[in-house]
Structures are given as C-alpha cells and as structure tokens.
PQR file of N, CA, C, O and H, with PARSE charges and radii, in Angstrom:
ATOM      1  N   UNK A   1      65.776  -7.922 -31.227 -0.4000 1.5000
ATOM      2  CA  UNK A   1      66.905  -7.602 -32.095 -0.0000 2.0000
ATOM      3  C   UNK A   1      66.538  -7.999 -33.516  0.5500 1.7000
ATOM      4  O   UNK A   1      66.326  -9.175 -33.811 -0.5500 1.4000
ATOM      5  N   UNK A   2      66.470  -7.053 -34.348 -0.4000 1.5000
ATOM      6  CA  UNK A   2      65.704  -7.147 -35.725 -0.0000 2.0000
ATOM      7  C   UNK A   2      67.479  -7.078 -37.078  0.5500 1.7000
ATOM      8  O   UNK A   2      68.287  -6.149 -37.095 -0.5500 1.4000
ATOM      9  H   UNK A   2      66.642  -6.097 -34.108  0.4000 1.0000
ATOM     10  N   UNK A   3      67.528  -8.152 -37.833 -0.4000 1.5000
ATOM     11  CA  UNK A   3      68.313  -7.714 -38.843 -0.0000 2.0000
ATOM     12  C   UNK A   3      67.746  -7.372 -40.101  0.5500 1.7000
ATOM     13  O   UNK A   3      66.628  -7.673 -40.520 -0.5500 1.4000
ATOM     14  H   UNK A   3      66.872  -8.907 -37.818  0.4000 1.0000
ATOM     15  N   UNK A   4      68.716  -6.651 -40.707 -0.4000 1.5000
ATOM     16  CA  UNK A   4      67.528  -6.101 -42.009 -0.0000 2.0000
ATOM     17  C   UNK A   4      68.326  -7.160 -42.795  0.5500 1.7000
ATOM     18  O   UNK A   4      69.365  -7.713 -42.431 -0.5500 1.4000
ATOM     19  H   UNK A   4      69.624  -6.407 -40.367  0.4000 1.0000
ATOM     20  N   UNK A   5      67.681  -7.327 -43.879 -0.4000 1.5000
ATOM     21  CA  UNK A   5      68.321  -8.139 -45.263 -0.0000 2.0000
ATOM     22  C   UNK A   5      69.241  -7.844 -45.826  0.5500 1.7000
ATOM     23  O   UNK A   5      69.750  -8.353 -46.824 -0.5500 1.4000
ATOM     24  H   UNK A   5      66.837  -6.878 -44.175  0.4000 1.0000
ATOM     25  N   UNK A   6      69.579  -6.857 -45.137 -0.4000 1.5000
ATOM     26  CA  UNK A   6      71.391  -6.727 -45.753 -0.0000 2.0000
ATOM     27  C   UNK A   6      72.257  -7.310 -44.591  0.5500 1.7000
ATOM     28  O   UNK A   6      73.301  -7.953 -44.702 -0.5500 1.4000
ATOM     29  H   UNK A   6      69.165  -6.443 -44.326  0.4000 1.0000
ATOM     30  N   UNK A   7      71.738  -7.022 -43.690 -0.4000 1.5000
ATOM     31  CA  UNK A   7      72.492  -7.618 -42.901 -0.0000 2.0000
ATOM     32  C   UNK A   7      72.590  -9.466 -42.973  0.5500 1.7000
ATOM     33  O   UNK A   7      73.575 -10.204 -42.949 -0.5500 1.4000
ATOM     34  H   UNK A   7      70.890  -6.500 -43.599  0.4000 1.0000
ATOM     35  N   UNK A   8      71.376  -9.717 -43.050 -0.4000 1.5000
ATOM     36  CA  UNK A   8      71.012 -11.052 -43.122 -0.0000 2.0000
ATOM     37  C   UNK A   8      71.909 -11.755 -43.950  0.5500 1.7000
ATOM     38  O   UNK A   8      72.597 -12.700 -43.562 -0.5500 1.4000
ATOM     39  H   UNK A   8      70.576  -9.117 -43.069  0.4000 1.0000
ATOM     40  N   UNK A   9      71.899 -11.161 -45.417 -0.4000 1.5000
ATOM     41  CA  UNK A   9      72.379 -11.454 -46.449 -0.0000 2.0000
ATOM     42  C   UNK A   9      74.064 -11.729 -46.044  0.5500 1.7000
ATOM     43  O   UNK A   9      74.432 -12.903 -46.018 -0.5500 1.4000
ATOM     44  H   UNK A   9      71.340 -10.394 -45.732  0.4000 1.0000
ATOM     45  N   UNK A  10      74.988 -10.724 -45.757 -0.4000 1.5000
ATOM     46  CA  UNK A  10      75.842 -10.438 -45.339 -0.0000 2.0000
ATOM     47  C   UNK A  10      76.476 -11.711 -44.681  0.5500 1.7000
ATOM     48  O   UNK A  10      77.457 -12.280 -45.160 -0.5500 1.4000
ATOM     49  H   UNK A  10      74.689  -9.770 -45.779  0.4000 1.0000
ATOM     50  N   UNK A  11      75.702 -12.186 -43.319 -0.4000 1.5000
ATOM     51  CA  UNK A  11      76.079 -13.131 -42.541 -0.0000 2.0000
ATOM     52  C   UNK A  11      75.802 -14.105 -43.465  0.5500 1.7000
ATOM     53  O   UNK A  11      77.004 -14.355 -43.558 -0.5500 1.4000
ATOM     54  H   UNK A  11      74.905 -11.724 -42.930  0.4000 1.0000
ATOM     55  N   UNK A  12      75.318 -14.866 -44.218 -0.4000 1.5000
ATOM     56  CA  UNK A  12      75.181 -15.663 -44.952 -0.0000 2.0000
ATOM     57  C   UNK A  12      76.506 -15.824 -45.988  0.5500 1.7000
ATOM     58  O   UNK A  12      77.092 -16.843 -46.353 -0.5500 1.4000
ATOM     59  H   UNK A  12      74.342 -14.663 -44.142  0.4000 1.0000
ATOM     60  N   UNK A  13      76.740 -14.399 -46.312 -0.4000 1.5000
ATOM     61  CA  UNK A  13      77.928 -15.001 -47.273 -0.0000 2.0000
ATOM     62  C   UNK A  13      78.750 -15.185 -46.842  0.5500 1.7000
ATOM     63  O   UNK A  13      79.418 -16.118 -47.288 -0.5500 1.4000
ATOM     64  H   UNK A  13      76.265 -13.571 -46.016  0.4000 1.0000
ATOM     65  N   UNK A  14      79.297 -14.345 -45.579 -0.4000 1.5000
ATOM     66  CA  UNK A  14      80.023 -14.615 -44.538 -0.0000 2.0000
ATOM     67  C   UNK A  14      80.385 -16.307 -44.084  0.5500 1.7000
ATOM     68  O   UNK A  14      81.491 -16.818 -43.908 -0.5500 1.4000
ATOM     69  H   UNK A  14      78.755 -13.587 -45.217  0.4000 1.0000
ATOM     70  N   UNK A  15      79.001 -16.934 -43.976 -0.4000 1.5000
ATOM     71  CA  UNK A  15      78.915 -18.071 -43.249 -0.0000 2.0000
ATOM     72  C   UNK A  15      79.485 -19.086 -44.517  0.5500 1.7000
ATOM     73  O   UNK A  15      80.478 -19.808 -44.424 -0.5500 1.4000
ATOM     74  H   UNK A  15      78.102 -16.519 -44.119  0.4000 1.0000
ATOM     75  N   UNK A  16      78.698 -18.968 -45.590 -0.4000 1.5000
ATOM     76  CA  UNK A  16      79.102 -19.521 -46.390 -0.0000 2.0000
ATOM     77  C   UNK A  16      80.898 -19.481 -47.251  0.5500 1.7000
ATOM     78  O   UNK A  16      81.217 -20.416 -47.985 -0.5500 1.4000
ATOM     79  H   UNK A  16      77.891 -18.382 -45.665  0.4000 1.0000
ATOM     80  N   UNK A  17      81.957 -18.191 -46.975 -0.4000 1.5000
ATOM     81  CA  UNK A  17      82.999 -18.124 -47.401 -0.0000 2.0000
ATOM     82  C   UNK A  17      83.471 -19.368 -45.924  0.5500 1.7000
ATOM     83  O   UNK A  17      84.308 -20.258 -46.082 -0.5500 1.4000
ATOM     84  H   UNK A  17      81.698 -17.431 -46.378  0.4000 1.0000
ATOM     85  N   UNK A  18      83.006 -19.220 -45.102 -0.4000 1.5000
ATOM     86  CA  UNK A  18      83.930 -19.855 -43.754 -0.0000 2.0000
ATOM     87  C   UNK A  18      83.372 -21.510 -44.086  0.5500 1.7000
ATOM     88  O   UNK A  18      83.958 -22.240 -43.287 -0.5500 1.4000
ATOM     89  H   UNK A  18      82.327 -18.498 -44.974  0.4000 1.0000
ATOM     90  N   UNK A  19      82.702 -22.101 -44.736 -0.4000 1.5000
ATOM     91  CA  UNK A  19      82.667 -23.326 -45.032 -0.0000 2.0000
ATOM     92  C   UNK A  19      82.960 -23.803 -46.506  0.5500 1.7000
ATOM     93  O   UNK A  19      82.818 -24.832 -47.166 -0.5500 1.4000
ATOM     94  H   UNK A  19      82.226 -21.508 -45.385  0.4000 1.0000
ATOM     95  N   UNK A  20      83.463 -22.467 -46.690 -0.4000 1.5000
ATOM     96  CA  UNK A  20      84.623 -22.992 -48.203 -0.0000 2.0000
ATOM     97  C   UNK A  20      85.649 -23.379 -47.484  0.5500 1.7000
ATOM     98  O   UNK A  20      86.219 -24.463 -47.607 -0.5500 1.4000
ATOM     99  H   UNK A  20      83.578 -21.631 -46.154  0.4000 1.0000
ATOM    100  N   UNK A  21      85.970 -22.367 -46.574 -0.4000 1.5000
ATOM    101  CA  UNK A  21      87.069 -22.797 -46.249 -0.0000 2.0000
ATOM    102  C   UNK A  21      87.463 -23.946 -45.444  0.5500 1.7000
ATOM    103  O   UNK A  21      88.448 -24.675 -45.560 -0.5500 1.4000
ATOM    104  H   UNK A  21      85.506 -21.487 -46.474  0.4000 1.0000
ATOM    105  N   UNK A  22      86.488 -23.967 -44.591 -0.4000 1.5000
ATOM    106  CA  UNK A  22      86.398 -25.640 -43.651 -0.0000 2.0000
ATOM    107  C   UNK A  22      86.561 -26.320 -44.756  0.5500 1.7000
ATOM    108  O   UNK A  22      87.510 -27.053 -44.479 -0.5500 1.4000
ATOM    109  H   UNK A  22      85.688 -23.375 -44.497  0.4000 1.0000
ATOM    110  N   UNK A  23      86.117 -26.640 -46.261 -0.4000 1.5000
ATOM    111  CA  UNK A  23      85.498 -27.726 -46.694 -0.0000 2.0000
ATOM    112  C   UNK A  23      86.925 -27.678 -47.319  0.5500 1.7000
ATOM    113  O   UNK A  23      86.889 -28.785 -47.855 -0.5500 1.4000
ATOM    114  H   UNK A  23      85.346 -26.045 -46.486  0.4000 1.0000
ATOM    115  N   UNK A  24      88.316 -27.121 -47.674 -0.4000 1.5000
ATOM    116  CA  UNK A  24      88.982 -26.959 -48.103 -0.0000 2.0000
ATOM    117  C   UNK A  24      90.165 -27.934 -46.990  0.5500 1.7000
ATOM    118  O   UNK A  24      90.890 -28.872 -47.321 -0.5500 1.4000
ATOM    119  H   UNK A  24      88.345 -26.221 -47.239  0.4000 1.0000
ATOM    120  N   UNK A  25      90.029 -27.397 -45.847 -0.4000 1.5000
ATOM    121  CA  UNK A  25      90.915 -28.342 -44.898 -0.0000 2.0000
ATOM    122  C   UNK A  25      90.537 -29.852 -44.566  0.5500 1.7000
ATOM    123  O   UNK A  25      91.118 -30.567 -43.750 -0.5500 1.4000
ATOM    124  H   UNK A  25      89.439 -26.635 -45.578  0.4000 1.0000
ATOM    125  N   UNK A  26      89.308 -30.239 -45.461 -0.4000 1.5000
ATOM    126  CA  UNK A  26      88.775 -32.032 -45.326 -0.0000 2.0000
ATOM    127  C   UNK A  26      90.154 -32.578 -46.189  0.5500 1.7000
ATOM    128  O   UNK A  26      90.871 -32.085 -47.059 -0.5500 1.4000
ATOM    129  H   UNK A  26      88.836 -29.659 -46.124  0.4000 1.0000
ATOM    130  N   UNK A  27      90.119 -33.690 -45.556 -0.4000 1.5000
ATOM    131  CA  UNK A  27      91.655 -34.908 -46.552 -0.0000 2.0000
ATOM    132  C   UNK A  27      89.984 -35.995 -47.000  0.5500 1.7000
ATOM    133  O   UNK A  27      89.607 -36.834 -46.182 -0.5500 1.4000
ATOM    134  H   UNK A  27      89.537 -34.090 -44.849  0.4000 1.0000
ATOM    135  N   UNK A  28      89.606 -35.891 -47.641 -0.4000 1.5000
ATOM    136  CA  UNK A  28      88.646 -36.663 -48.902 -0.0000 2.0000
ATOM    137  C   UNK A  28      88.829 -37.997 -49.338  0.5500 1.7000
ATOM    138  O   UNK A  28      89.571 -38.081 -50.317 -0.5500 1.4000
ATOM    139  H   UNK A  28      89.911 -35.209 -48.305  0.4000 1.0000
ATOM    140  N   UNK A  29      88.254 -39.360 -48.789 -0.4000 1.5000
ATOM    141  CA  UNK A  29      88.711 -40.458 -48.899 -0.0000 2.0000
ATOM    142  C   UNK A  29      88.832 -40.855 -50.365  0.5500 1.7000
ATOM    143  O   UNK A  29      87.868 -40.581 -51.079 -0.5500 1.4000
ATOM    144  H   UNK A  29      87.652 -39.291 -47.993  0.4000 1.0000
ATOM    145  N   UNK A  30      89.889 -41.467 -50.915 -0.4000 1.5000
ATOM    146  CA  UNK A  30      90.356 -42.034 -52.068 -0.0000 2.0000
ATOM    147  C   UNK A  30      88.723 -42.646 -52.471  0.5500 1.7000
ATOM    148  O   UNK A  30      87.776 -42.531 -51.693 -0.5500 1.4000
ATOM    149  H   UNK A  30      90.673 -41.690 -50.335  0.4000 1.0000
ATOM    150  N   UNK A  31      88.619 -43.372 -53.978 -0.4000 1.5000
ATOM    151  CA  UNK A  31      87.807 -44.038 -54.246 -0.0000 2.0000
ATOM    152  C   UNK A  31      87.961 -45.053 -53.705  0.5500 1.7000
ATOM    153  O   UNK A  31      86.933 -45.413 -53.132 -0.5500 1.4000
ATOM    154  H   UNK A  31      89.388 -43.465 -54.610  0.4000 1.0000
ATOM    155  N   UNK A  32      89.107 -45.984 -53.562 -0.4000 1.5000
ATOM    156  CA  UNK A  32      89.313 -47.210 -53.312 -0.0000 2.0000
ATOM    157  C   UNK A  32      88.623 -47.603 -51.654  0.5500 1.7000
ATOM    158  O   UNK A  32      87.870 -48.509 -51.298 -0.5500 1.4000
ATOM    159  H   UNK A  32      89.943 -45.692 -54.028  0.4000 1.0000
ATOM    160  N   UNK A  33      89.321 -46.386 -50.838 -0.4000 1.5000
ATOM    161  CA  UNK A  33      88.870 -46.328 -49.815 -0.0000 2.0000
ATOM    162  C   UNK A  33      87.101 -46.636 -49.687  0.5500 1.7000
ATOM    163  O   UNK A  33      86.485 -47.504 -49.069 -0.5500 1.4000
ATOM    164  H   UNK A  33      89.933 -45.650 -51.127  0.4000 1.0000
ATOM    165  N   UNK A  34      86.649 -45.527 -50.547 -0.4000 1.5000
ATOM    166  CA  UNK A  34      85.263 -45.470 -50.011 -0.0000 2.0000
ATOM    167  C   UNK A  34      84.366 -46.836 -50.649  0.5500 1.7000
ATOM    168  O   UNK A  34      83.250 -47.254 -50.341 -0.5500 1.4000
ATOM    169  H   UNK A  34      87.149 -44.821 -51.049  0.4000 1.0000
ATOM    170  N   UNK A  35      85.149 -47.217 -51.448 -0.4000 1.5000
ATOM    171  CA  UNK A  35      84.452 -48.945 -51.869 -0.0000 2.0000
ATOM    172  C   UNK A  35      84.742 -49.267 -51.157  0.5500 1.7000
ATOM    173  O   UNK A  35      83.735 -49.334 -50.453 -0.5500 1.4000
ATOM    174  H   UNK A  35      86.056 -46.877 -51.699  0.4000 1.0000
ATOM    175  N   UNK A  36      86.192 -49.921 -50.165 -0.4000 1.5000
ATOM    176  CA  UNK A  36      86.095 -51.091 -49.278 -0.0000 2.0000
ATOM    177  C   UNK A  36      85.168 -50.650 -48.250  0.5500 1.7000
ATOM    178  O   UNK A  36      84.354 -51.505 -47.901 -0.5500 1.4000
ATOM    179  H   UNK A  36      87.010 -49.867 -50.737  0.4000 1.0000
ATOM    180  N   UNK A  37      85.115 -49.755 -47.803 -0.4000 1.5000
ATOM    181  CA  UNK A  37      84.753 -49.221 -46.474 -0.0000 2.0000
ATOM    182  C   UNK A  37      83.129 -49.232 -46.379  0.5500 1.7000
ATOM    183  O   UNK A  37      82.509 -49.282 -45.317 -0.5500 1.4000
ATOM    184  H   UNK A  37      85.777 -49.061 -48.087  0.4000 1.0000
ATOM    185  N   UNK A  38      82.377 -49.159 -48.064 -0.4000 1.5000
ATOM    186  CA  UNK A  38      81.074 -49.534 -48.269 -0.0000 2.0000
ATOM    187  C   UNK A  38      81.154 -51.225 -48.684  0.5500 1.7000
ATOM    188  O   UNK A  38      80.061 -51.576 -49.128 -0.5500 1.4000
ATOM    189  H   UNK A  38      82.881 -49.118 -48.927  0.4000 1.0000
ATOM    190  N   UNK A  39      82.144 -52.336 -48.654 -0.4000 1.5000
ATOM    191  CA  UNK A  39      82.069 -53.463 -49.049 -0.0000 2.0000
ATOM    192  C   UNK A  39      81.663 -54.020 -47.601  0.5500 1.7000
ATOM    193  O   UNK A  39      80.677 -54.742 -47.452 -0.5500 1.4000
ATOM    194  H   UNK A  39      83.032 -52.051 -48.293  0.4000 1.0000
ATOM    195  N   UNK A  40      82.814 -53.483 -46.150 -0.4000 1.5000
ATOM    196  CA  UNK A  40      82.358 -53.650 -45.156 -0.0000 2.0000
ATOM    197  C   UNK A  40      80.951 -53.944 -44.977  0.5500 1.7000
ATOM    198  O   UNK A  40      80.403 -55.046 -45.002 -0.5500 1.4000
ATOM    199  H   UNK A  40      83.614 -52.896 -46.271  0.4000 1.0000
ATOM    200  N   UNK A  41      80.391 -52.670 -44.770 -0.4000 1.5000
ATOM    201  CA  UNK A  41      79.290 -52.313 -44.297 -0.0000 2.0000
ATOM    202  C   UNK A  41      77.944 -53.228 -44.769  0.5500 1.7000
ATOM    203  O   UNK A  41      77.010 -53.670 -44.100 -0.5500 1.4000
ATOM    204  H   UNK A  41      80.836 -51.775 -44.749  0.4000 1.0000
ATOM    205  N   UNK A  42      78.298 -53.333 -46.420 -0.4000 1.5000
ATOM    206  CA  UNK A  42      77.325 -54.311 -46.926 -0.0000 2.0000
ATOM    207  C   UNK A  42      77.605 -55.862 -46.218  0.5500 1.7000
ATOM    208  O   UNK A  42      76.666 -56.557 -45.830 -0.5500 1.4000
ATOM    209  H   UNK A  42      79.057 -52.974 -46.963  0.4000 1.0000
ATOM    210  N   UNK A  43      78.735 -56.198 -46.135 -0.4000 1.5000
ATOM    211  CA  UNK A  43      78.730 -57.601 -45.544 -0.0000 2.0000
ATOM    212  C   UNK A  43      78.374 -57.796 -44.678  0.5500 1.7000
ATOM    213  O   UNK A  43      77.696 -58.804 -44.478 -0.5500 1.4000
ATOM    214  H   UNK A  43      79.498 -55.634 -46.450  0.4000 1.0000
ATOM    215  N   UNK A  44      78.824 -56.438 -43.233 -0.4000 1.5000
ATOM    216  CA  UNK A  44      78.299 -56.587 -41.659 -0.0000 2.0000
ATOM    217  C   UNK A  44      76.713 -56.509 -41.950  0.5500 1.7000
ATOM    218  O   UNK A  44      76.000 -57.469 -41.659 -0.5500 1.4000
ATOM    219  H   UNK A  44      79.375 -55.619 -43.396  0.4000 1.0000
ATOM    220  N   UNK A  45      76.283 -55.562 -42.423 -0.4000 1.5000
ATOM    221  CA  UNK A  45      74.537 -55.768 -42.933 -0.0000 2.0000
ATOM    222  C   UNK A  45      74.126 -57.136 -42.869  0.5500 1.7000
ATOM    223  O   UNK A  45      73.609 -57.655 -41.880 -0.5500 1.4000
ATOM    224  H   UNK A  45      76.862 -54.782 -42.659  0.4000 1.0000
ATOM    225  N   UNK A  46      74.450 -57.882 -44.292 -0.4000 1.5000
ATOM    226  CA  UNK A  46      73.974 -58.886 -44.349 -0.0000 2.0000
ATOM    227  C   UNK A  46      74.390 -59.955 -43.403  0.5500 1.7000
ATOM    228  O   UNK A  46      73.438 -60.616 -42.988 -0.5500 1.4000
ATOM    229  H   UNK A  46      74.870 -57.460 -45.096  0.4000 1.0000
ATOM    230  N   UNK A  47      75.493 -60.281 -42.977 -0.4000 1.5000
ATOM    231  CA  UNK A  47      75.555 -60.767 -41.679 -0.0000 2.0000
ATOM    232  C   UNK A  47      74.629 -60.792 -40.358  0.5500 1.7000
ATOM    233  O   UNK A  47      74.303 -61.654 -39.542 -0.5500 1.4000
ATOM    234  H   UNK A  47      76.266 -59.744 -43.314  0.4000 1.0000
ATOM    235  N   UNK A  48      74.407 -59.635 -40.523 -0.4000 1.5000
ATOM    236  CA  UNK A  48      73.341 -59.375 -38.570 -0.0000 2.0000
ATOM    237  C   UNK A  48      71.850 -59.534 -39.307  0.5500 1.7000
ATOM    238  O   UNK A  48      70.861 -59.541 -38.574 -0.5500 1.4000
ATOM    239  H   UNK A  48      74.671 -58.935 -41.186  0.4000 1.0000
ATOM    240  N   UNK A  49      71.669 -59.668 -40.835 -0.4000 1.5000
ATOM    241  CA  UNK A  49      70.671 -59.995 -41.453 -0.0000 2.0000
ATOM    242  C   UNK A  49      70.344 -61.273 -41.044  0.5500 1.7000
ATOM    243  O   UNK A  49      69.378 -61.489 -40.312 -0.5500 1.4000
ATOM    244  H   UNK A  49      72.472 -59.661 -41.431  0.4000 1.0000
ATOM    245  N   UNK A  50      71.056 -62.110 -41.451 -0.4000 1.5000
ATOM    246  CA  UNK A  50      70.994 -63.357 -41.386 -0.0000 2.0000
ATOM    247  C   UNK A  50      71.065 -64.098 -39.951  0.5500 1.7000
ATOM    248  O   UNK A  50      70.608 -65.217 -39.721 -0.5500 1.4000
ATOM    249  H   UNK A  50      71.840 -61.934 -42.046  0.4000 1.0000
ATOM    250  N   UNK A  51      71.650 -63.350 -39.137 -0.4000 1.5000
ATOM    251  CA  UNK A  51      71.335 -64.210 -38.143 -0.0000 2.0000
ATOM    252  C   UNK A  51      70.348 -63.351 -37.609  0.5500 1.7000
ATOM    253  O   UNK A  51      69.795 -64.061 -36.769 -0.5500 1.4000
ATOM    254  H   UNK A  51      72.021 -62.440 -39.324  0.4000 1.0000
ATOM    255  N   UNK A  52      69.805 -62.256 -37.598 -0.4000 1.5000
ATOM    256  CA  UNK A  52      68.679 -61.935 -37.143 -0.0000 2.0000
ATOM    257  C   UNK A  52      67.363 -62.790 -37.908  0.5500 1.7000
ATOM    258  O   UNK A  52      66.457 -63.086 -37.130 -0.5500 1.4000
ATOM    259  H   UNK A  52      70.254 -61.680 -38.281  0.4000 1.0000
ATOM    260  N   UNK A  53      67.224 -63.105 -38.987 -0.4000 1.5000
ATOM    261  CA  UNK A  53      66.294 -63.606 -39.516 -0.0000 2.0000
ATOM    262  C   UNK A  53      66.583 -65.190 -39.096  0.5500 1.7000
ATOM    263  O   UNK A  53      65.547 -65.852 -39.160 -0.5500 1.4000
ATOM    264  H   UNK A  53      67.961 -62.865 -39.620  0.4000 1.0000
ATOM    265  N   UNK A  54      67.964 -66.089 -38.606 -0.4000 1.5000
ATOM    266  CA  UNK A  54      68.059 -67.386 -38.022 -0.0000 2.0000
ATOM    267  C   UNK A  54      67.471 -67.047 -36.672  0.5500 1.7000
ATOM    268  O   UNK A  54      66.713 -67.981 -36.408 -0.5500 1.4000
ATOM    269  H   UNK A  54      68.806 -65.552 -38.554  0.4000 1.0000
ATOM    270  N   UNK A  55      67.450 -66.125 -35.644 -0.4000 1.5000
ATOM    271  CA  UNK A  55      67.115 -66.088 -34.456 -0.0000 2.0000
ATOM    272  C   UNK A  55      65.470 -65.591 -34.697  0.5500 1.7000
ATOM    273  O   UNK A  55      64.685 -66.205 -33.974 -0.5500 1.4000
ATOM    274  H   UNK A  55      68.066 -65.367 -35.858  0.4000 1.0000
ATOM    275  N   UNK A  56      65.042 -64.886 -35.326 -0.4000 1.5000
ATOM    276  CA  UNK A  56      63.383 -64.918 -35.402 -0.0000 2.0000
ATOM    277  C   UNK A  56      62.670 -65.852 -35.776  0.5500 1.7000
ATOM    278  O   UNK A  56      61.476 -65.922 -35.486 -0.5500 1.4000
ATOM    279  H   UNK A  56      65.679 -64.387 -35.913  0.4000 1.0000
ATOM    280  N   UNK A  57      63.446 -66.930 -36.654 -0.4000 1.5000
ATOM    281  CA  UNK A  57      62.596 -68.083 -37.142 -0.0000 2.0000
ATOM    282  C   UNK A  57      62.878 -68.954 -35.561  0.5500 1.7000
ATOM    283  O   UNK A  57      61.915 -69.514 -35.039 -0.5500 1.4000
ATOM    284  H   UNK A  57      64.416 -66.873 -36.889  0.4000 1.0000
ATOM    285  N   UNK A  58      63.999 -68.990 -35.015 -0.4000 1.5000
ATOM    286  CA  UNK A  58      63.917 -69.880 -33.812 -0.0000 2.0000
ATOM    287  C   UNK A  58      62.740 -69.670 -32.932  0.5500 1.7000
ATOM    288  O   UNK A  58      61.952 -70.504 -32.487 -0.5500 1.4000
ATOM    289  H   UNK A  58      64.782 -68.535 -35.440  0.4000 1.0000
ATOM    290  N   UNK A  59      62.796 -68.018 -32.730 -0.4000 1.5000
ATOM    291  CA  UNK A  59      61.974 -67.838 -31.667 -0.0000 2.0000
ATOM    292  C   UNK A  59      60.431 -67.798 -32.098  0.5500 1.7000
ATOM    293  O   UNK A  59      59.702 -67.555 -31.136 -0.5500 1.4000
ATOM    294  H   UNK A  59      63.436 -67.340 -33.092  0.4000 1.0000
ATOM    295  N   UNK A  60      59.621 -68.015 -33.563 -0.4000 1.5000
ATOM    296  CA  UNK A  60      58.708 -68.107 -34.193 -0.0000 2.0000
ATOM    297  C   UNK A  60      58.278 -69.520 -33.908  0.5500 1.7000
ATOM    298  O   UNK A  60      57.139 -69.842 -33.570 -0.5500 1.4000
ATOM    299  H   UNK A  60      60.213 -68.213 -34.344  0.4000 1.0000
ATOM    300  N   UNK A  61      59.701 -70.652 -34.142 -0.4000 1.5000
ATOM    301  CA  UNK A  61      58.706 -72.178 -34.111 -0.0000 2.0000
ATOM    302  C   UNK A  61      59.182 -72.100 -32.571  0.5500 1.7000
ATOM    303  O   UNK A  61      58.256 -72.828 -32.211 -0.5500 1.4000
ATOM    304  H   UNK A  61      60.626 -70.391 -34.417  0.4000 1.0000
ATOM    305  N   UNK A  62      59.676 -71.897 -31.681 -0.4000 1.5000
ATOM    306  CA  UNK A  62      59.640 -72.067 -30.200 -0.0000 2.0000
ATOM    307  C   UNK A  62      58.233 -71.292 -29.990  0.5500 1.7000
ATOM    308  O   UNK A  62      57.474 -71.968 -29.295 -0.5500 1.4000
ATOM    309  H   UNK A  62      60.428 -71.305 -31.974  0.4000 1.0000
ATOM    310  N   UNK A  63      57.835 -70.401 -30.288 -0.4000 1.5000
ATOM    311  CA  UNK A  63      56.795 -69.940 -29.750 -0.0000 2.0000
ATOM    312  C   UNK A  63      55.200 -70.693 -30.192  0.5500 1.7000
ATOM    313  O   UNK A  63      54.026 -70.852 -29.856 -0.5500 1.4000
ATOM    314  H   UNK A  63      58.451 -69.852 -30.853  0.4000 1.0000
ATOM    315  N   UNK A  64      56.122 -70.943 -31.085 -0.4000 1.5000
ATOM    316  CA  UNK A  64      54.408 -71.896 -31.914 -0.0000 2.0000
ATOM    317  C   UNK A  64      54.141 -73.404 -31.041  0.5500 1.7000
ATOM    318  O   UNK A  64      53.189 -74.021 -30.563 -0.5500 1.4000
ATOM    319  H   UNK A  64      57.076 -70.813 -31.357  0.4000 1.0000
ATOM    320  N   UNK A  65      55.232 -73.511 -31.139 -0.4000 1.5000
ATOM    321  CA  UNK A  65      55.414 -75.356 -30.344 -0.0000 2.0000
ATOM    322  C   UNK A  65      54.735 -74.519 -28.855  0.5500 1.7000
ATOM    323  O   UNK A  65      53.554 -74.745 -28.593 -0.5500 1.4000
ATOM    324  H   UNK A  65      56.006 -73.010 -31.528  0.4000 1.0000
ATOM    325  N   UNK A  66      55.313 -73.839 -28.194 -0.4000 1.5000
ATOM    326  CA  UNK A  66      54.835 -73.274 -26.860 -0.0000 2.0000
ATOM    327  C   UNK A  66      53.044 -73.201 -26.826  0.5500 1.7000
ATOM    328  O   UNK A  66      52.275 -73.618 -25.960 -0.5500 1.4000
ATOM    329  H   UNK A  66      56.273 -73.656 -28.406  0.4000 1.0000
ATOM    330  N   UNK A  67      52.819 -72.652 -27.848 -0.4000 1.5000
ATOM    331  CA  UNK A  67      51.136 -72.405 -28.161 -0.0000 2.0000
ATOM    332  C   UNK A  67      50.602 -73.918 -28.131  0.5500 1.7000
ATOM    333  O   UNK A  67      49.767 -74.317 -27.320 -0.5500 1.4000
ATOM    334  H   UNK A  67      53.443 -72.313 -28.552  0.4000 1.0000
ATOM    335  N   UNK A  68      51.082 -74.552 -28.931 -0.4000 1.5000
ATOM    336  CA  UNK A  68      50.560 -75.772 -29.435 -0.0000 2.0000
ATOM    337  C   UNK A  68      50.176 -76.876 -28.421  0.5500 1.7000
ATOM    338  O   UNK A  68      49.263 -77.697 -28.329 -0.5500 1.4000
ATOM    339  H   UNK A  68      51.761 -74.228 -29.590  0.4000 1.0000
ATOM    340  N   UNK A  69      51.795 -76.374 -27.350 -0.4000 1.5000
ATOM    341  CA  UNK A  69      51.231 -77.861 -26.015 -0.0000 2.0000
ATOM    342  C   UNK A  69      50.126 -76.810 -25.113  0.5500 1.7000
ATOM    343  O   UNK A  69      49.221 -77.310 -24.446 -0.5500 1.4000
ATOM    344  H   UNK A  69      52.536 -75.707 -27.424  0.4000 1.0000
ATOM    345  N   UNK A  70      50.318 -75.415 -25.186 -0.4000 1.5000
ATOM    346  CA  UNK A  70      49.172 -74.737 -24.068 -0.0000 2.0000
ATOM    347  C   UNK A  70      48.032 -74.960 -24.560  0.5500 1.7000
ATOM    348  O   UNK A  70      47.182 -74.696 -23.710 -0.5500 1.4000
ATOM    349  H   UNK A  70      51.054 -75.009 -25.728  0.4000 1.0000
ATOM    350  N   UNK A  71      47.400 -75.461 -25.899 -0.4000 1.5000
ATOM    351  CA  UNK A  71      46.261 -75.726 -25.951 -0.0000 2.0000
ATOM    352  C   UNK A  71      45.720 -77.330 -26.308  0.5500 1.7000
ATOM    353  O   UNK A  71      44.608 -77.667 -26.714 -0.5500 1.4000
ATOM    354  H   UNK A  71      48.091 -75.676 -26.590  0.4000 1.0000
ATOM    355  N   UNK A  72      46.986 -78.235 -25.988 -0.4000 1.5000
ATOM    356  CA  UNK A  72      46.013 -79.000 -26.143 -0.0000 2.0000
ATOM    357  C   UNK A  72      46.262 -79.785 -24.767  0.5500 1.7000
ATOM    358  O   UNK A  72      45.513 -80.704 -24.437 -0.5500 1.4000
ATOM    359  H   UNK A  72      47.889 -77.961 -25.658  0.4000 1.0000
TER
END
C-alpha cells in the first residue's frame, strides 16, 4: 500500500489540526503549581541522595574492615 505525497502530506495536517485540538482541552498547571511541584522533587532527590551516599559509605568501610581481618 503506497501513499503519494499528497496524500502523505494531507494526513499530516490532518494529524496535526487533531493535536491542536487535544492540546486545547489540556487544564495547564499554574506557575505556582509547577514551582512547588519542582521544589518537591528537588528535595525528594536530595534526600535519597543523601542517604544513598550515608548507606554506600557504610557499606564501603564495612567492606574494607571485612578485607582487612580476611587478610591478616
């Protein structure tokens, strides 16, 4: 099944009038919104930061101390 470039073309603008229109029925978060909602995100970040980097240093000197009595 072969389309020619008019046709091609066609469905394209087609496709593209039908996501004006989708993009027309979005409700668009306030500014305020989209700061807290990125203030979140930065805090949960740095949160699972920090204790991911407290739980790798644990398991770094547990593993070193572990080395240390297997060799001597």
């Amino acid at each position: 099944m072969e389309f020619s470039i008019k046709e091609k073309f066609e469905t394209a603008k087609q496709f593209l009038r039908e996501v004006r229109t989708e993009l027309k029925k979005v409700t668009w978060p306030s500014r305020k919104d989209t700061l807290s909602g990125t203030l979140v995100v930065l805090v949960a970040v740095f949160i699972i930061a920090v204790f991911l980097g407290i739980v790798d240093s644990g398991l770094s000197n547990l593993i070193k101390e572990l080395l240390k009595r297997a060799t001597s």
